[in-house]
C-alpha angles and dihedrals in degrees: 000000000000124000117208106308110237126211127198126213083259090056094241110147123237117205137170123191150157117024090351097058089051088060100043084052087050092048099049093044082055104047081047084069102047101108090232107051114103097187136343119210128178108240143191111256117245082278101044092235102110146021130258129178107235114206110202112205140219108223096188082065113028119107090349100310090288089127116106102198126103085226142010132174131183118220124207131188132167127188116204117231125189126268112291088036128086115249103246119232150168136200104188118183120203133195125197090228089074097260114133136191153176164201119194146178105186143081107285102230094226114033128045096194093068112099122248087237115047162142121238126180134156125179091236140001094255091063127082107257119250108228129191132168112255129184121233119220100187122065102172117085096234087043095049093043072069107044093054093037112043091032122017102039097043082047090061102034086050092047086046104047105017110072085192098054112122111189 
């Protein structure tokens, strides 16, 4: 099973298979559903030397229309690891306001205190980003498309732009 090849400027390829593509193709149907995605697309990453599923959404909609910014996308990549190690992911979601978060499962490159599992999240991308451990309750992708959709991200969007908002 293939998933949409990708190829860079360069003319590199870009292909995911096996039990990756079958996630990538969960997680795409999944983010389809979410009421405020407006279309999903499988992308080359910054270096062109991997895939990632881009969610645009729909601020009007999402989380209720609280969202100030003109556009917003969520962008969602998983890495497949062999049996006995956890699958890495992240769900990354981006304003065009310039306010960026995000969920991850995966070593941080610079910094060894930051838990394997975390949030990360900065009011703009010239600020220092802010990390903490989470745990995750969902494993599976689809679960987890939820988890970090329906209540971590509205939780976040509601605590940003909602000065009522009592978690």
């Amino acid at each position: 099973m293939y998933i949409d090849a990708l190829v860079s400027d360069g003319g590199k390829s870009t292909r995911l298979s096996g039990r990756r593509a079958q996630i990538f193709s969960c997680l795409r149907a999944e983010l389809n559903h979410h009421p405020a995605s407006t279309e999903v697309m499988l992308k080359p990453t910054r270096d062109n030397n991997d895939s990632r599923l881009v969610a645009e959404l729909d601020t009007n909609i999402l989380v209720d229309g609280l969202v100030e910014a003109d556009e917003a996308n969520l962008v969602v990549n998983w890495w497949t690891h062999p049996s006995g190690y956890d699958d890495q992911f992240k769900f990354h979601y981006v304003e065009s306001s310039g306010y960026d978060c995000g969920w991850h499962r995966q070593p941080h490159p610079d910094e060894s205190e930051i838990p394997f599992d975390h949030f990360q999240q900065r009011a703009s991308p010239e600020d220092e980003y802010q990390y903490q451990g989470v745990d995750f309750q969902e494993e599976t992708p689809a679960g987890l498309v939820w988890e970090v959709t329906a209540a971590q991200l509205e939780r976040v969007i509601r605590s940003r732009y909602d000065p009522d908002f009592n978690p």
